[in-house]
C-alpha positions as CSV (number, residue, x, y, z in Angstrom):
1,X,-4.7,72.0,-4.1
2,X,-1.1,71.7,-4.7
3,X,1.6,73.6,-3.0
4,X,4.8,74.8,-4.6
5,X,7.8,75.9,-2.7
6,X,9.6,79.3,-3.6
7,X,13.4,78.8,-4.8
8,X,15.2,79.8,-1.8
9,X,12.4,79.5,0.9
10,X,10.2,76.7,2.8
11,X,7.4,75.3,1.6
12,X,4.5,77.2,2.5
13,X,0.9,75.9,4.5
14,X,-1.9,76.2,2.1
15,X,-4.1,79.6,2.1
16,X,-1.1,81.3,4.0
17,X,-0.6,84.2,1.1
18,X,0.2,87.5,3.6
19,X,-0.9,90.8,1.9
20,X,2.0,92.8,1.0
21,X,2.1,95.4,3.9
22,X,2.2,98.4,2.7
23,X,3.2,101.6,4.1
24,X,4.7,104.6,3.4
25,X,8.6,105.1,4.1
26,X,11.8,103.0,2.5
27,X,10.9,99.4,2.7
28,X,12.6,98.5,5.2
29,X,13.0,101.4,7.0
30,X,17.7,102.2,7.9
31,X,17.9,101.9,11.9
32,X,17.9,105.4,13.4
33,X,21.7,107.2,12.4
34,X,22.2,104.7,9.6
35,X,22.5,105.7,5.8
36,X,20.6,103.4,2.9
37,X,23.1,100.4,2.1
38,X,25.4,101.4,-1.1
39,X,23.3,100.4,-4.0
40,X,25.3,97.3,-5.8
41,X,26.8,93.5,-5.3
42,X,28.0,93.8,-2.2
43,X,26.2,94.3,0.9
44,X,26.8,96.9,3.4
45,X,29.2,96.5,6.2
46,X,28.7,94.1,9.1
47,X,26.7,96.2,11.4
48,X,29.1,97.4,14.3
49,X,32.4,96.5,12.3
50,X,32.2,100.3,9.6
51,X,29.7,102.7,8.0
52,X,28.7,102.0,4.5
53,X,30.7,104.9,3.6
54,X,34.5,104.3,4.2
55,X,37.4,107.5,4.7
56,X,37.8,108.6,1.2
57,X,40.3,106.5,-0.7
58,X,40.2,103.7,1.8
59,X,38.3,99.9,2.5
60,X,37.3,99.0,5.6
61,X,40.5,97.1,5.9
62,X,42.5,100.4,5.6
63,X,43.9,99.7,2.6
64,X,43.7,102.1,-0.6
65,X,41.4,100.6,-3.1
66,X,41.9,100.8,-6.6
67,X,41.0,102.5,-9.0
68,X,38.9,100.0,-10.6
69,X,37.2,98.4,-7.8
70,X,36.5,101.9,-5.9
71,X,33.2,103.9,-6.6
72,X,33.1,106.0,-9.3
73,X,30.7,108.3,-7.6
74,X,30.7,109.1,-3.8
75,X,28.7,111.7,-1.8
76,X,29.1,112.1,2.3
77,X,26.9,114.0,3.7
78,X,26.3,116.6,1.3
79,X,24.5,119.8,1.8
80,X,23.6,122.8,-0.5
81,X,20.9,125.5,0.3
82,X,19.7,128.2,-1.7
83,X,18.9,131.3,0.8
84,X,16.8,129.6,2.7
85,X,15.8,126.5,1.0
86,X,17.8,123.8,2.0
87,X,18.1,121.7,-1.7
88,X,20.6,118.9,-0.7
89,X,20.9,118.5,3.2
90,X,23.0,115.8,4.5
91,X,22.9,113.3,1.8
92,X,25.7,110.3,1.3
93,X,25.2,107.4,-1.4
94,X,27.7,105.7,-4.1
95,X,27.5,104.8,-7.6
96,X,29.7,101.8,-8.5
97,X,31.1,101.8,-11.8
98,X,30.4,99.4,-14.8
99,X,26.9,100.1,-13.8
100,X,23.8,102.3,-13.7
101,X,22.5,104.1,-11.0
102,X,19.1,105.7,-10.7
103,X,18.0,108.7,-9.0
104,X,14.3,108.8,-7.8
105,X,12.1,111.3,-6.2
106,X,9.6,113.7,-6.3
107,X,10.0,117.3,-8.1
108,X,12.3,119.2,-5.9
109,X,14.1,116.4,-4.0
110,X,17.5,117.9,-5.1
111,X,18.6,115.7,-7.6
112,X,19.5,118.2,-10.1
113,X,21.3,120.0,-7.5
114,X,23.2,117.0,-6.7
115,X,24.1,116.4,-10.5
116,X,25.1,119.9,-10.8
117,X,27.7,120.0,-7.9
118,X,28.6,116.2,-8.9
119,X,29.8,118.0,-12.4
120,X,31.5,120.7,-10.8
121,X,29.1,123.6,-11.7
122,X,28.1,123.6,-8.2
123,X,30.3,123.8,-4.7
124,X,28.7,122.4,-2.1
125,X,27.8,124.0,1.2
126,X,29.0,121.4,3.5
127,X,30.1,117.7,2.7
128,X,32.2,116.3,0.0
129,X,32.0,114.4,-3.2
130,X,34.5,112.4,-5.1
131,X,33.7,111.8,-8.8
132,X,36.2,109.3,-10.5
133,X,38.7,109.2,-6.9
134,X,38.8,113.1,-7.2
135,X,37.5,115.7,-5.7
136,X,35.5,118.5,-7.4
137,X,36.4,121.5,-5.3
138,X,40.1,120.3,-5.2
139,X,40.7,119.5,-9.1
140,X,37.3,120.5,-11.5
141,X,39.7,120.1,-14.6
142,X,40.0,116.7,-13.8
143,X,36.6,115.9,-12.6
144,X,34.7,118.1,-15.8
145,X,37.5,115.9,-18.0
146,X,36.3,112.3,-17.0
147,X,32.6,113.7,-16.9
148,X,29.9,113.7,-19.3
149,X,26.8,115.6,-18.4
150,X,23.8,115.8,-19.8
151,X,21.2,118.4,-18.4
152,X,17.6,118.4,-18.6
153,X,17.5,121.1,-21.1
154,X,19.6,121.6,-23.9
155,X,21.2,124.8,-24.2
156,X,23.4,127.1,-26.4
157,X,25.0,127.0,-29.7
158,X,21.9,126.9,-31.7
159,X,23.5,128.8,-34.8
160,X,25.7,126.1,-35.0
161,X,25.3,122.7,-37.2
162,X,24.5,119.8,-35.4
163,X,27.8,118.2,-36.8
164,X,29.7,121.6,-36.0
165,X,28.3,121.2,-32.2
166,X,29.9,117.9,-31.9
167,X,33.2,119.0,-32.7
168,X,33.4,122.1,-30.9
169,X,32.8,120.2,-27.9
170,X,35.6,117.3,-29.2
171,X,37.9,120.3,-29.4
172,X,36.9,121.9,-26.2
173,X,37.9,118.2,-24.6
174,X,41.4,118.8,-26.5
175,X,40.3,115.4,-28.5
176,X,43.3,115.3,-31.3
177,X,42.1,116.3,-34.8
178,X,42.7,112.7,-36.5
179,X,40.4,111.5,-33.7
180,X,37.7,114.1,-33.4
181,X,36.1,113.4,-37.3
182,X,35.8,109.9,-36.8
183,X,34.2,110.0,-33.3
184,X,32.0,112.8,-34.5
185,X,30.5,110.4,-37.2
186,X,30.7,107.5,-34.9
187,X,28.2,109.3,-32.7
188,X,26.0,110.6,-35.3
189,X,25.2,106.8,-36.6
190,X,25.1,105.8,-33.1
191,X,22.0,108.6,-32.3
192,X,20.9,108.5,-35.4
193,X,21.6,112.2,-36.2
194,X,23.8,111.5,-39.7
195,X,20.6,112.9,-41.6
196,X,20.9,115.9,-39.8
197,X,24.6,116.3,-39.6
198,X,24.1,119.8,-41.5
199,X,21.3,121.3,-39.7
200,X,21.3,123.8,-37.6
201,X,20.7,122.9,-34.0
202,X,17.9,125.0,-33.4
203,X,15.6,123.6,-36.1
204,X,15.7,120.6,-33.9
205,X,12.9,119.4,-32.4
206,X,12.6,118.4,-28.6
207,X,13.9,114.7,-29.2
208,X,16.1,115.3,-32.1
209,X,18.0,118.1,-29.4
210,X,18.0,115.5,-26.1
211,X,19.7,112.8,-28.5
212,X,22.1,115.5,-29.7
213,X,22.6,116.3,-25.7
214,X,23.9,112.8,-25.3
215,X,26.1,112.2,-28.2
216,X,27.7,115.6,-27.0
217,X,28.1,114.5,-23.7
218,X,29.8,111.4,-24.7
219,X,32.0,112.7,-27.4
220,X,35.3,112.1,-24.9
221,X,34.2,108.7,-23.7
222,X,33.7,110.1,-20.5
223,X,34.1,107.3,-17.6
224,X,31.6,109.2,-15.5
225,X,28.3,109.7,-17.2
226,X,25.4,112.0,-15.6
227,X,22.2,112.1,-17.2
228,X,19.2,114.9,-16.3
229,X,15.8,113.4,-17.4
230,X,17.5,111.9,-20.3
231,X,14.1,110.5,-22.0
232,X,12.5,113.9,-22.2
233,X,10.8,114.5,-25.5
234,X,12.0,111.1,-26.9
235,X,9.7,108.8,-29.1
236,X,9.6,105.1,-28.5
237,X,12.2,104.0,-31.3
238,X,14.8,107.0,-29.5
239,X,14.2,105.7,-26.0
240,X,15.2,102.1,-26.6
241,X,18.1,103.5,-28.3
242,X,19.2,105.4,-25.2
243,X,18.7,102.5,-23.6
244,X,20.9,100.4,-25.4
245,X,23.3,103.5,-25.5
246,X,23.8,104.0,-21.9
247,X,23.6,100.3,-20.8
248,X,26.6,99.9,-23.2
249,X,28.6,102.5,-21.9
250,X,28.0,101.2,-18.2
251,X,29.1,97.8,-19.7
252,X,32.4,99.2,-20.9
253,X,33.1,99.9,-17.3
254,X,31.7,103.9,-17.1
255,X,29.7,104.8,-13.7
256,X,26.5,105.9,-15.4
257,X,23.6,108.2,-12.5
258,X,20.4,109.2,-13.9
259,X,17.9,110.9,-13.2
260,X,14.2,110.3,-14.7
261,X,10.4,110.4,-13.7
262,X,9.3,108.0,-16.3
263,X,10.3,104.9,-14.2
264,X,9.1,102.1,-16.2
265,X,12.1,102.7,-18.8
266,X,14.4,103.5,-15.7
267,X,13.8,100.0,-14.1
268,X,15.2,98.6,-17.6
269,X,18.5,100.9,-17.7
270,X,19.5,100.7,-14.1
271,X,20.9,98.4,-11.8
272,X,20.8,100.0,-8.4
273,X,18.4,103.2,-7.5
274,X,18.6,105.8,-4.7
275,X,15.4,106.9,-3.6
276,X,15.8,110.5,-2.5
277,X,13.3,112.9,-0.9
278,X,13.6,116.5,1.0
279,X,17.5,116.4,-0.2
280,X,18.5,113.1,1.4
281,X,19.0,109.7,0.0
282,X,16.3,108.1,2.3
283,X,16.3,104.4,0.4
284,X,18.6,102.6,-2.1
285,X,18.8,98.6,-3.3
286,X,19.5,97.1,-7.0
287,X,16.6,96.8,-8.9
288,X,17.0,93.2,-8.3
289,X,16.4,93.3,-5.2
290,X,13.2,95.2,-5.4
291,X,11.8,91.8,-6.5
292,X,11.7,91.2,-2.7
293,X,9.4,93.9,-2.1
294,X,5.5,93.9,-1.8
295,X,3.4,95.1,-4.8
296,X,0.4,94.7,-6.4
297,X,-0.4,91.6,-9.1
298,X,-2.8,91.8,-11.6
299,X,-5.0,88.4,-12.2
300,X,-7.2,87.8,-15.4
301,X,-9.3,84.8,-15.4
302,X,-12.0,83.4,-18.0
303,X,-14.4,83.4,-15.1
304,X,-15.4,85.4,-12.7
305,X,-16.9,83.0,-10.5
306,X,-14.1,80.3,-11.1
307,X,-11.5,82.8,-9.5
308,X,-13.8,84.2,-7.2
309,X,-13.8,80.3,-5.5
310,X,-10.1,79.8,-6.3
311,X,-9.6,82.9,-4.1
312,X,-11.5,82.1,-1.9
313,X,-10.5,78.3,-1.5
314,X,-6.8,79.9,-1.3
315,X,-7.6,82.4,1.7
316,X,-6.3,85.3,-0.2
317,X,-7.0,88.7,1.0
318,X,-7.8,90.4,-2.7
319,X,-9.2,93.4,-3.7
320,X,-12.9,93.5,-5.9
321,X,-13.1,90.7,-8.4
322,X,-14.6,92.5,-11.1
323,X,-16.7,90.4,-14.0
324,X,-15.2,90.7,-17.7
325,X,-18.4,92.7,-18.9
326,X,-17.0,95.4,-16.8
327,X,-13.1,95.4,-18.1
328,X,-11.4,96.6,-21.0
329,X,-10.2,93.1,-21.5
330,X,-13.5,91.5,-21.4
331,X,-11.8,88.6,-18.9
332,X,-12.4,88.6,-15.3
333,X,-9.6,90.7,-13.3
334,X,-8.6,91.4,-9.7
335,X,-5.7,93.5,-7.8
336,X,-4.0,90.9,-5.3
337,X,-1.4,93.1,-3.1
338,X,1.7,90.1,-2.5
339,X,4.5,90.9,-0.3
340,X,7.3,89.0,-3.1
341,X,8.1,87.6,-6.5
342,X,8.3,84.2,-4.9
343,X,4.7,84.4,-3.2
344,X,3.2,85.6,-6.5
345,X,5.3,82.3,-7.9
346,X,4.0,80.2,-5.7
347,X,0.0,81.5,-5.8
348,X,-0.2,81.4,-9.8
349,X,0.5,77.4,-9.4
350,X,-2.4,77.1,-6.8
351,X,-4.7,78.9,-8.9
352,X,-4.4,77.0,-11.8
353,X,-4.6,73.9,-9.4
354,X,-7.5,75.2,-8.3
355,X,-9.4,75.6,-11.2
356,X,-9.3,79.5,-11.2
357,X,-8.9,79.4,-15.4
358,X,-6.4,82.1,-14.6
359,X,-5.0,83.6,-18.7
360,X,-3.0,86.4,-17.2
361,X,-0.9,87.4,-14.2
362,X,1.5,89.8,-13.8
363,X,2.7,92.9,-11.6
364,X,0.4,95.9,-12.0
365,X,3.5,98.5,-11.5
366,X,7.5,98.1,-11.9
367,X,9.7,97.6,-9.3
368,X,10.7,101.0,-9.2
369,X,7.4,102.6,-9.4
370,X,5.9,100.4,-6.5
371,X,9.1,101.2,-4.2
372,X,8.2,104.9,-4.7
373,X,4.7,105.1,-4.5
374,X,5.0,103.4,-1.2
375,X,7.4,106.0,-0.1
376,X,6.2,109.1,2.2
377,X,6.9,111.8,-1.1
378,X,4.6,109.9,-3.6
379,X,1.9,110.3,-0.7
380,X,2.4,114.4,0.3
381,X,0.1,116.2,-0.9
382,X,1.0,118.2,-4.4
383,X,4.1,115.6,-4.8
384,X,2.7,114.1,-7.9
């Protein structure tokens, strides 16, 4: 058998493949007090030296950041309850800008609530956010003037012509008239709603209205974006186009946050996520660094009994290695749970050294999907 040694790490003793150890909870669990580590490039503040979350406006050196390099979106300890549900209790993350930031968690969580008072529709009960260096319940001009927002459903207007929509909106933004035309048919090609420029916007159907939702929230070239289950309703073709959409706006320097259940297509359009769950940010990392995480890899082999031995020879812990007369695929497959992308690295060369005929190996969920579904809300009952 030959060994391999993971970029980064010491070479490894041969058979030693740990299981990935799963649990439910963030992985790994924020001491007792702390908040999860500001999703981006930089890591958190030496522990003992300053809280993730500096004073508003300042670096941990005191001095006033600017406007560039400072968040675009920051939340400290934000709370908002409804009578007595408690939607958004306590919860503080950032949102760098030039980037896109996920929101995660189970129906209920509070993230719309949290998009809602990040757009100014919303006060919050106790806390404070600052969206673009400004705070919503001192200035909402200015915040709902550098904001885009899209919400989950799209509302209002629907006697109006989907071109018409567009510039009412450019108007209500004060956009000037020799500019509003031309970024009304700039959108238009760029959602591809220039066939139905003249239709009224309640013949639309589901997708045609969530892609008519975005090119309205972006008709100002808003620097904050906020996005509401964005991919609701969309076919394939429309998603990858809001994913090239929103990854180019991020890239122009906007901070884009959205929220979305269908995770697989989140895990290509963001950079960092926030896990949240019973109103509070309870985990966050860039999606990067979920690579360092344990999930579950799938193995397909020509032969069962080849990667039964290989296994076996190996020391890894697997699940059942079930025969190919008994998969869709017709090859020989078993779950092996791995605690990182570097150990799965390393255990697809020794396979193949050992003879395990291995023709396919690859994660068996995204990053994002296995970070949540080894969180506490993906196991509660009625969370899914």
């Amino acid at each position: 058998m030959t060994q391999s040694t993971p970029p980064g790490g010491p070479p490894q003793q041969p058979g030693q493949y740990p299981a990935a150890a799963h649990r439910h909870g963030p992985q790994p669990p924020f001491p007792q007090g702390q908040h999860p580590p500001v999703p981006g490039q930089q890591p958190p503040f030496p522990q003992g030296k300053s809280s993730f979350l500096q004073a508003p406006g300042q670096h941990a050196s005191g001095q006033q950041p600017s406007p560039s390099t400072a968040p675009g979106i920051v939340a400290e300890q934000v709370s908002r309850a409804f009578g007595p549900v408690q939607a958004v209790a306590g919860l503080s993350f950032t949102a760098p800008r030039g980037a896109v930031t996920a929101l995660v968690g189970p129906n209920g969580c509070g993230k719309s609530t949290l998009m809602l008072m990040l757009a100014s529709l919303l006060a919050p009960d106790s806390g404070r956010v600052l969206v673009d260096g400004v705070d919503p319940s001192e200035d909402s001009a200015a915040v709902r003037a550098s904001v885009g927002w899209m919400p989950d459903q799209f509302g209002a207007w629907d006697s109006l012509r989907v071109a018409e929509v567009l510039e009412v909106m450019g108007r209500a933004y004060f956009l000037p008239t020799e500019q509003l035309r031309p970024r009304v048919n700039e959108l238009l090609a760029l959602l591809d709603l220039e066939s139905l420029a003249q239709q009224p916007a309640h013949v639309l159907s589901r997708g045609q209205k969530q892609r008519l939702g975005l090119a309205r929230a972006l008709i100002h070239s808003p620097r904050v974006l906020i996005l509401d289950e964005p991919a609701s309703g969309l076919d394939p073709a429309s998603r990858r186009r809001l994913l090239r959409v929103v990854r180019d706006h991020a890239s122009a320097g906007a901070t884009v946050l959205v929220s979305s259940h269908i995770l697989t297509e989140l895990e290509e359009m963001a950079d960092h996520v926030v896990f949240m769950d019973h109103g509070r940010a309870v985990d966050a990392a860039s999606v990067r660094a979920l690579a360092t995480r344990p999930r579950s890899w799938r193995i397909e082999s020509l032969h069962h009994q080849a990667l039964s031995e290989a296994l076996a020879q190996l020391g890894v812990r697997h699940g059942e290695v079930v025969p190919g007369e008994r998969t869709r695929t017709g090859h020989a497959e078993v779950l092996v749970d791995l605690p990182d992308d570097a150990t799965a690295s390393r255990l697809l060369t020794d396979l193949a050294a050992a003879g395990a005929q291995v023709i396919g190996f690859g994660p068996a969920t995204g990053r994002l999907e296995a970070a949540y579904l080894a969180s506490d809300a993906a196991h509660r009952e009625g969370a899914l």
